[in-house]
Structures are given as C-alpha cells and as structure tokens.
N, C-alpha and C positions, 0 to 999 in steps of 0.2 A: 577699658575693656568691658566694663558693665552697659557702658551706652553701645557700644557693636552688639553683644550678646541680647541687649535687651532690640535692637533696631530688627534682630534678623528675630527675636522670636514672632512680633508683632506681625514681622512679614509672613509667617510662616502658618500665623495663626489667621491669618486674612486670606490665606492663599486655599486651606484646608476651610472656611467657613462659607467661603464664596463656593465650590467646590460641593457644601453639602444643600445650598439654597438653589443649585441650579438643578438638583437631583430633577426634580416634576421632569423636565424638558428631555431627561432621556428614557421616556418609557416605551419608545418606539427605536426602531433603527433608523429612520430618517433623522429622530429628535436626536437619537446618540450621535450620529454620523455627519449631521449638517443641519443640526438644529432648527430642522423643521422648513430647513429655507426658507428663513425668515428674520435673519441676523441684521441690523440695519449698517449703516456706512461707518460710523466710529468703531465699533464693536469691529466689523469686519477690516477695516484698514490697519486699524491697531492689530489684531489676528496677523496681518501680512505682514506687516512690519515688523512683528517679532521675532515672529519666523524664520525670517528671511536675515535676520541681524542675531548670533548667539554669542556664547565667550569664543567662539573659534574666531567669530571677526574682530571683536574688539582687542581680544586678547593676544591670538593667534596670528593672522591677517596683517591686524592692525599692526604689531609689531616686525611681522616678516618682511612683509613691503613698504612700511615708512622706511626700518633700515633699512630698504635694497633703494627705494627712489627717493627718500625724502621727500619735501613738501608736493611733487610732483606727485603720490599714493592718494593725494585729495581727489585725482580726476577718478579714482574707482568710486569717491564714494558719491561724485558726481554722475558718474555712470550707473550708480545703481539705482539713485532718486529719481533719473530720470527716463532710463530704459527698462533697467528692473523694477520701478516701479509704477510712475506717470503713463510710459506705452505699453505698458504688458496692461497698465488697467483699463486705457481705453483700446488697443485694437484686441483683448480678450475678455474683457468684464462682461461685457453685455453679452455677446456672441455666447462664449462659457454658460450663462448661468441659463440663457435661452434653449440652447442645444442638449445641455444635460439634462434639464428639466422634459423635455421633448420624447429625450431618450429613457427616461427613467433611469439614471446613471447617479452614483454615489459615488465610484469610484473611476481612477482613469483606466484601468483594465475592461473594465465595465462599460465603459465608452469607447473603449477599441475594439469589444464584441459585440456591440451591439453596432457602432456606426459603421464598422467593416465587416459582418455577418460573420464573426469567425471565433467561435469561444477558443480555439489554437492559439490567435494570439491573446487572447485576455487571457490565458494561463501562463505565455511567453510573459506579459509584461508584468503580471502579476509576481511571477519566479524573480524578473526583472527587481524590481520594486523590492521586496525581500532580502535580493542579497546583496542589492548597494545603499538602503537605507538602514540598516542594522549595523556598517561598521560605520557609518556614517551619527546615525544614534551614539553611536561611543567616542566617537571624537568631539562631541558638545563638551563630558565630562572632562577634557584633556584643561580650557581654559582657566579651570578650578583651582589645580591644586596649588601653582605658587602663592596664589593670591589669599589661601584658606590660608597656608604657612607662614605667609607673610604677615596676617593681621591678624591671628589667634593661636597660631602655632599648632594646629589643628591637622590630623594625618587624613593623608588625601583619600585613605581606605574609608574615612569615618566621615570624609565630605561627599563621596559620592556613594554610600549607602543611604543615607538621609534625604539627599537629592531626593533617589529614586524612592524611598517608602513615598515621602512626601507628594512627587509626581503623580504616582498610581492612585495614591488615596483621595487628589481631585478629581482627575481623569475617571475612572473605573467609576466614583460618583456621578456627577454632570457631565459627562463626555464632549461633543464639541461647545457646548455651552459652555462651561468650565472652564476653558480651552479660551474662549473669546470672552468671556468676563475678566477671567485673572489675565491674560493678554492684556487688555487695557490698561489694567493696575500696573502690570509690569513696565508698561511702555509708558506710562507716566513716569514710573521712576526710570527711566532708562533715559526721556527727556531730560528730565534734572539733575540727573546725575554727571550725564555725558559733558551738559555746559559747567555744571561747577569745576569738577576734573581737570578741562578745558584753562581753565579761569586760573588754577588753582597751577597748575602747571606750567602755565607762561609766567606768571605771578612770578613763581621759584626759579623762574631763568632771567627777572630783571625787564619783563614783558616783553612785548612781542618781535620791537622793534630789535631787542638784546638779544632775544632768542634766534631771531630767524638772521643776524649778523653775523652770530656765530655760527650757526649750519653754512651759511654760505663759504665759510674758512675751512673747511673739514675737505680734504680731499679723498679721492676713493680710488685705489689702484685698478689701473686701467683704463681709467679714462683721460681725455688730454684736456675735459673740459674745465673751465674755471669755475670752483662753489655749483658743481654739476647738483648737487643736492636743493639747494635752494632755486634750481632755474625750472621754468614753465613744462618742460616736458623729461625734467631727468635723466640721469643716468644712460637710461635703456625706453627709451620710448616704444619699442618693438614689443616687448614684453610686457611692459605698460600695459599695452594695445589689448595681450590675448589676456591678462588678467581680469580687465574693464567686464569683455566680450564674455570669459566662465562666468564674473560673478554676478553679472546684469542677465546677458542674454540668457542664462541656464536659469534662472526661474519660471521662464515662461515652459519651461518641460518639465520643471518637479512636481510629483503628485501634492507633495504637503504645502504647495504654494497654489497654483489652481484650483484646489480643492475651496479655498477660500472664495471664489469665482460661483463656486456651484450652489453654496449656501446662502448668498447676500438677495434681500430680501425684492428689492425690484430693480429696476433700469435706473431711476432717479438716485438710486443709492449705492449705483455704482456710478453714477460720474460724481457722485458727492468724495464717495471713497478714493476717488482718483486723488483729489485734490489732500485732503488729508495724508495719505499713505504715501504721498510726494513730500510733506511738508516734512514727517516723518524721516524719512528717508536723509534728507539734507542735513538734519540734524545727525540723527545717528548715526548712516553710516561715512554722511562726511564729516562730523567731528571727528569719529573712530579714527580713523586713515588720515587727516590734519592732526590729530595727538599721534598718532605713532610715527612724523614726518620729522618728529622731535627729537625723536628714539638715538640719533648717533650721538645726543648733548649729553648721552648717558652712559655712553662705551667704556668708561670706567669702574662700572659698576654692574653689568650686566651679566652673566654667566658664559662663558666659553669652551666650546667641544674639545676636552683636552685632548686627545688625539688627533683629529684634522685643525683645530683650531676656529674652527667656524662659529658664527655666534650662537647659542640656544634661542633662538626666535622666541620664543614663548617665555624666557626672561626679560626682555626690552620693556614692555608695559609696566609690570609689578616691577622693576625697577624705580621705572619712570613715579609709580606710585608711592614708592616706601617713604620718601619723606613729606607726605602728603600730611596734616592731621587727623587723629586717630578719626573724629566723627567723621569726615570726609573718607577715610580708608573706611571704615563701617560703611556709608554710600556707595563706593565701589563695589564692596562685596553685594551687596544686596544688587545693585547694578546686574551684576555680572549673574547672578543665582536669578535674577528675572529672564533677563536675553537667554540665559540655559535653560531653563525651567519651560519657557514657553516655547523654544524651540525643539526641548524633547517631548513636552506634550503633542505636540504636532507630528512629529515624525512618528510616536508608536501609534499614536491613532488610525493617522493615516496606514503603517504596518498591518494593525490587527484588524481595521476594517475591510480593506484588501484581501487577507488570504482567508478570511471569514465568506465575505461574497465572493470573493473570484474563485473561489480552490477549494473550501470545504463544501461550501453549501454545492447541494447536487452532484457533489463530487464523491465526495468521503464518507459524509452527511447526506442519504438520500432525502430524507423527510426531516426539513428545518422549517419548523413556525418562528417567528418573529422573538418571542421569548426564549429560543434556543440559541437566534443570530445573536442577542443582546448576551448571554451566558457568554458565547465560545470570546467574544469582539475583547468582553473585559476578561473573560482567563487569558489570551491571548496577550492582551494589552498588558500585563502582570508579566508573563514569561517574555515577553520582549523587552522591557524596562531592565528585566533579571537577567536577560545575556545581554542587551549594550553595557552593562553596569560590571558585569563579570570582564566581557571584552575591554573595558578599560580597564581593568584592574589588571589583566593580567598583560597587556601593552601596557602600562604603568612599572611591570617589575620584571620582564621580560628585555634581552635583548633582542629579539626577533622583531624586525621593523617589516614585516610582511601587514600587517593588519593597517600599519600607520601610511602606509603605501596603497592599500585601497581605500583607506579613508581620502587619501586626495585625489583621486579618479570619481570619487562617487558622482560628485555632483557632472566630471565629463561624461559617467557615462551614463546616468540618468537621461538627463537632458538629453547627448547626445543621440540616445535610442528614442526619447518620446517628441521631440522639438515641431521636428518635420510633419510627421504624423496625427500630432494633434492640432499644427495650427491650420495645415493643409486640409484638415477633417472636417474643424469647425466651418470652414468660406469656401472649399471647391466640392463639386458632385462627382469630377473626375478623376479621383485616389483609387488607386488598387490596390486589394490585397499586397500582393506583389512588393512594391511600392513600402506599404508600414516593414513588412519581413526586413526590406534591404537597410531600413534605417535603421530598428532593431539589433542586425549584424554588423551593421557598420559602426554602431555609437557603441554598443559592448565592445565590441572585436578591438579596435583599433585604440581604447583608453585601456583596457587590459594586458593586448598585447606590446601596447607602449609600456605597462611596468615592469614588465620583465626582458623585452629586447633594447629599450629606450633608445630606440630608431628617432624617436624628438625629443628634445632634450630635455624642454619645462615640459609636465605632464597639465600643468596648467593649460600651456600653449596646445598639446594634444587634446585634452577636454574643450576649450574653443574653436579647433579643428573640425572636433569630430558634430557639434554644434550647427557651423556653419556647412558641412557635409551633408547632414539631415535635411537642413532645409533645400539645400539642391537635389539630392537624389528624390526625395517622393516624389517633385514633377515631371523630373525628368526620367526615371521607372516608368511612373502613369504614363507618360505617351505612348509604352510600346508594350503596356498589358490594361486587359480588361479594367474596366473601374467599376468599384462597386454602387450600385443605383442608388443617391439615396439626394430627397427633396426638403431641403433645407425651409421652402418657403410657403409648404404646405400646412393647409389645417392640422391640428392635432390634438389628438386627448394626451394628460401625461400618463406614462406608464405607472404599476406600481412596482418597487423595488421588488 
C-alpha cells in the first residue's frame, strides 16, 4: 500500500509542477489556447493520443466490447491507429493547421464563422460543443472508481474530487502548454503500463497460447459459430464495423482532437507527428481492446446486473486486474488517472475556450482585452471541471440513466454535426451555408432522437450513421444552394484572434 500511495503522489506532484513551469506560455490567449502554435511533433502526438484514449477506453470500451467480440475488439483498436489516427493526421494535419492559421481560428466554432461568413452557426456549434462535451467530460470520471476501490479501498466521491482540484490547478496554470507537457508524461506511462498489464495478464492465464485456447471453448448464445470469440471477425462483425467507424472516424469532427491540428508548430512536424501518434495508437488502443478480448476467462468473477442479468461492463477489466501485484495494480491506477486526467484536460479547455470566444466575448462581454479573455477561459475552465465532477457524482448515486445515455451519443453527435463540414471546409470553395445547417441538424437530431425513440438499435451504430450522413449531405446540399466564396490558395496575412 505505501508503494501505490507513494507511486500516485509522485505522479501528482510532477503533474502539478510541470503545470506551474509552463505558467510563462499562457500569458496570452493564443499561448493559453494553442500554445503559441508552436508545439512540436512529440509533444503534439502525445496530446492526441491521450486524448483520444481515457479510462472510458481502457476500462470502459475495453471491457464492453472484448466481452461482446472477443479477440475480434483488437480490429477497433486497429481502426483507431490507423484511421483515427495515421489518416486523420495526414489528410487533416497540414490542411488544419494552414487554414486555421489563415483564418485566425482558435476554435472550431470560430472556424465555422469565419470560413462560412456566419457567427449563426459559430454560436450553433459553439451551443453544440457545450452540451455534448460536459456529459461527456463526466463519463472520463466513470473509469475510476472500481479500480480506486479495488487497489486502496478509496470512495469514488474522494477519487473524483482530487481528480478534479488536481486537473484545474495544472490547466487554469499552463493551459494548453500543461496540457501537452503532462500529456507526454502521461502517455509514457500509459505506454508502459498498457505492455506490462498485457504481459502480466496472459502470464496469469498460463500465456498466450493457454489463454487464447480457452477463449476459443467459451461459447456465446446465439451464435452457431464454433469458439466465435477467438475467430478473425467475431461474433457480430456488423456491429464490429459501426464501432470501428464511431471510435476512429469521429475524431476527425471532435473539437478537443483537431484542435491539436491547429497548435503544431510546422508541416514537417506534422508528418513527423503522424508517424508517432500511429505508433502510439497501436500500442494503446490496440493493447486496450487485445486485453479486454480476454475479459470472458474472467466471468466468474466479474459483477452482474442483478435484475436483467447482463454483465457490468465496467467490471471486466478491474476484475481482469485484481490479481495482478500490488506494484503493477499501483501502474494501473496511475495508468488510468493519466489517460483521464489528460483527456479531461483537454475537453474543459477546449469547453471554456469556446464559449469564452464563441459566445461571451462580443456577446455578453462587449469590450474583452486579452487579459479579460484569459480571466473568464480559466473561471470557466474551474466551473466546468466543477459540473463534469458534480455530473458524475450524481450519475454515480442516481438511478436515473438519462445522463449515462447522452454520455454515449456524445461522440455521435459531435462528430456527427462537425465531420462533413469541417472536412468539406478545409479542401472545397463550394460548401454552403446551407449545407453546414443540414449537418448540424442531422448529426444532433438523429443521435438524440435515437435515445429516446431507439428506431437503431446500437446508438453506437446511430453515432457511425449520423458520421457517415454528414459526410454526404454537405456536398450533396452544396449543389443546390449558393456556396459561400472563400480562396483556400490565396495570399494572406494571419488574422489576429
């Protein structure tokens, strides 16, 4: 116990020090916001990478879909190294950090008024942005608590207020600087941790060979196939499909994942970053999803929904972990308090610098100098950490599963609403107004209205839907409305924010 306890102080005192050494870099709004755009390829790959991977994957994720596909849940995390993160960084890295810079754009709202001439929708996506990244900000915290209970007997009330002081006291210090220094840190430990784990968990099943014989013996009602768990494409390859498609394709429309795009410091260190934030990628989020393919060698031990009977998803992993040794359970937990920690840094940032540019300033706030944007960004940033933090707590002792039900649209209908519109924005001069509105209504409308009608049945599969929807309707709109003018390969001076 003293060596966990002493593991997480260290981390916690590296995370808050780095946190007070990056302070210089935010004494501006561009240094708060995107560090100057001037972050180099490690620093920013690691930044995506984090981001993009929290305890919702490892823990969450990792655990839902190993049990639902077995070893077959590896292709997500193949799909994320290689679409959500190798093509998102070359067909948007360069383009992203050229066009926003052009635009004088900080944020993606702010790149949907300025490149579509229309502050309408940069308050639309801005509203957007707000109320699907705040329940989303609160299901980071969900990963947490067995794993706190498990290895210190630690109340999940007292884990996810420390989270958050902690979070705010880097952030509200160094802003995105903070953000991509301890992002590195974290993702180094997130590296070593994930192979030990890995190692340590086939190890306890008599290795791999033992391991992966007996997933093949496990059969699963409903299917006629034989050891359907151990085979190439799984149980449910359909579903597979639209899981791949949410959790790869919908980066390329999250603000807190672009945004990383906007900050990186030239072209050359965005194909440097490519290749990193793939290597990345492979490990983490295909370890993640190869360990939790392992999750049904554990059905004995896992927790079950005493009323339906169905398994607690979010028990398979911390199972899979409890008889791990304590130093390695201390690794996990630090693990898991990096991948969250850097993924809610990310997400309030990206929150409070949004409705600070997109909605107060000249809104609310007629007359905002730079040191007033810098005040509201980190009060903001403070009261957003404070309701994700409340929002779990009170989905933690609630039965009301309404919250936990927009927690998993968010990412459909993020993406869903910015996908089309911004890729279509950055590479064609022919988008219309028009056009962004109809993706907007189609990416909220249809993952919302699927949680309450559930006209499809995975909302998963309806967040991939609504995805693949965006990207059709803006061109197909734009042919039969005006587009708005705009010369992608012109001279230009940058704006100032």
């Amino acid at each position: 116990m003293f060596a966990k306890i002493l593991m997480m102080v260290v981390f916690i005192a590296a995370v808050v020090a780095i946190g007070l050494s990056t302070r210089k870099h935010s004494g501006s709004v561009e240094g708060f916001v995107l560090g100057g755009r001037n972050v180099g390829p490690w620093l920013s790959a690691f930044a995506y990478g984090t981001s993009y991977f929290s305890a919702v994957i490892f823990v969450g994720y990792a655990g839902q879909f190993g049990w639902k596909y077995g070893m077959s849940a590896t292709w997500i995390g193949v799909g994320n190294a290689f679409i959500g993160s190798l093509l998102a960084w070359v067909v948007l890295g360069q383009r992203t950090r050229r066009v926003t810079h052009r635009l004088g754009a900080a944020t993606m709202p702010q790149f949907f008024g300025t490149r579509y001439g229309s502050e309408a929708l940069r308050v639309a996506s801005a509203a957007i942005i707000f109320v699907f990244l705040i329940p989303y900000t609160a299901s980071v915290y969900n990963g947490l608590s067995r794993l706190f209970e498990m290895a210190f007997g630690i109340d999940y009330t007292v884990c996810i207020i420390g989270m958050a002081i902690v979070t705010c006291i880097y952030v509200v210090l160094g802003g995105y600087m903070a953000t991509v220094v301890n992002d590195f840190v974290q993702g180094m430990v997130m590296l070593v941790g994930i192979i030990a784990i890995i190692a340590a968990v086939i190890g306890d099943n008599g290795g791999f060979m033992a391991a992966y014989t007996s997933l093949s013996q496990i059969s699963i009602e409903g299917s006629e196939m034989s050891g359907p768990l151990a085979s190439f494409l799984g149980p449910d390859p359909l579903n597979l499909l639209g899981v791949v498609i949410l959790t790869s394709l919908g980066t390329w429309g999250l603000p807190q994942m672009v945004g990383k795009f906007y900050a990186i410091k030239n072209d050359e260190a965005v194909k440097q970053g490519a290749i990193i934030s793939t290597f990345f990628a492979v490990i983490v989020a295909g370890g993640s999803y190869f360990l939790g393919g392992f999750g049904r060698l554990y059905a004995d031990q896992i927790a079950f929904n005493p009323t339906t009977g169905a398994p607690v998803y979010d028990s398979v992993v911390p199972s899979m972990l409890s008889t791990l040794p304590d130093l390695l359970i201390g690794l996990v937990i630090v693990l898991v308090l990096s991948a969250s920690m850097s993924t809610l840094s990310s997400l309030v940032l990206t929150s409070s610098s949004t409705i600070t540019i997109d909605l107060i300033k000249g809104r609310l706030v007629k007359d905002m100098d730079e040191k007033k944007q810098l005040l509201w960004m980190r009060a903001l940033l403070v009261v957003f950490v404070v309701l994700s933090a409340a929002i779990a707590l009170w989905q933690y002792t609630s039965p009301v599963n309404f919250i936990a039900q927009l927690m998993g649209i968010s990412w459909g209908a993020l993406a869903g609403a910015f996908l089309g519109p911004f890729i279509w924005g950055l590479y064609s001069k022919r988008i219309s107004k028009a056009a962004v509105w109809a993706s907007f209504i189609v990416g909220v409308g249809l993952t919302t209205a699927n949680m309450f009608i559930g006209f499809i049945a995975s909302p998963v599969n309806a967040g991939a839907i609504a995805m693949l929807l965006s990207l059709a309707i803006v061109p197909l709109v734009s042919l039969v409305t005006p587009a708005v003018p705009f010369e992608l390969v012109e001279p230009f001076e940058p704006r100032e924010l």
